[in-house]
C-alpha positions in Angstrom: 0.0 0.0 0.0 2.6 2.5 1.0 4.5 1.6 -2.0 1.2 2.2 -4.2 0.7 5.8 -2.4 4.5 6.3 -3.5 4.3 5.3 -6.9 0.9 7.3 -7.4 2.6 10.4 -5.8 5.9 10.3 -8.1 2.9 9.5 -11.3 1.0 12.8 -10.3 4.4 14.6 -9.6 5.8 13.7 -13.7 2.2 14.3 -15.1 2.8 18.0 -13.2 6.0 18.3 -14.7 5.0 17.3 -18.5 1.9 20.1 -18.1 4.3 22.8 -17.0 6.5 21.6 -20.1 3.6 21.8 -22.4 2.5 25.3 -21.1 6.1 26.6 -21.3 6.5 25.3 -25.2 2.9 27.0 -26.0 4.2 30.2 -24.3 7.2 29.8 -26.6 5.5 29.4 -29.5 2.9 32.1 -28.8 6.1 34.3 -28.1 7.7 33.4 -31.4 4.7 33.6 -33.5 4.2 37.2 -31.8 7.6 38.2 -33.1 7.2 37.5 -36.7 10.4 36.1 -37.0 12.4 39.1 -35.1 15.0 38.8 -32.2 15.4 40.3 -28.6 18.4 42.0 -29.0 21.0 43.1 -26.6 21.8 46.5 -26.7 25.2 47.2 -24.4 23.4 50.9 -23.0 21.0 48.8 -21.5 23.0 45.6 -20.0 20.7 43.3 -18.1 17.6 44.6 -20.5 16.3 43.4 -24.3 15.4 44.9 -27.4 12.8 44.7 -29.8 13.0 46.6 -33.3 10.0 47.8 -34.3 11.8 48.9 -37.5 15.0 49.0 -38.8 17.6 50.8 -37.9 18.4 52.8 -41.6 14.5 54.2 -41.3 15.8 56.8 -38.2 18.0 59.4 -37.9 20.2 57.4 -35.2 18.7 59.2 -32.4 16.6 58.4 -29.5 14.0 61.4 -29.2 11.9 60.5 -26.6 11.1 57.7 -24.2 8.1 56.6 -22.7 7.6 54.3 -20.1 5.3 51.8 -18.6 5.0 49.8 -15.5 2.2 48.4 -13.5 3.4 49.4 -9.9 0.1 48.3 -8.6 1.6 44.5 -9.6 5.2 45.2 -8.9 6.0 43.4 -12.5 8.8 44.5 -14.9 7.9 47.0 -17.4 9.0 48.2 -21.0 10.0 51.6 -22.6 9.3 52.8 -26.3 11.7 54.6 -27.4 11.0 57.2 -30.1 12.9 58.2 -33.0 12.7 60.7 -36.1 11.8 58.8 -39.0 13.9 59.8 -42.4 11.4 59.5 -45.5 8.6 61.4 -42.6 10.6 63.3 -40.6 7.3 61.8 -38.0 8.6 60.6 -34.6 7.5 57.0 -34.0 8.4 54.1 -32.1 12.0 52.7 -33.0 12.5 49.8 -30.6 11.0 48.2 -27.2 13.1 48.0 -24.6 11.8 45.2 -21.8 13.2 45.1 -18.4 
């Protein structure tokens, strides 16, 4: 009997493990899919953060013009910044990359 309660315990214990496993691949995937093939980056003015492109680089005037940011303090969770740049063929200031804590 105790080796029954044993043997169910370790069963319930791997089924546990091969959900988390499934959740963290679909996570993955959603992730990727999201990206549309884009990278995080790593961007050495910002060590210990990543970057998203939202376009490419050549588009901007190599500047950062503004910054906004955005955090939940309410949840205490990390938060990203946009940062804004002038456009060449518009001269319109738009999101350049995303930076994620």
């Amino acid at each position: 009997r105790k080796e029954a309660r044993r043997a169910e315990a370790k069963y319930q214990e791997l089924m546990q493990e091969v959900e988390n496993d499934k959740k963290a691949r679909a996570d993955a995937q959603e992730i990727a899919d999201a990206l549309e093939g884009r990278e995080f980056e790593s961007w050495p003015m910002f060590p210990g953060k990543k970057v998203l492109r939202v376009k490419e680089h050549e588009e901007f005037d190599g500047r950062v013009s503004a910054e906004f940011r955005c955090k939940d303090d309410e949840s205490g969770e990390r938060g990203v910044s946009l940062l804004m740049g002038r456009m060449y063929s518009t001269r319109a200031v738009v999101p350049q990359c995303v930076l994620f804590d």
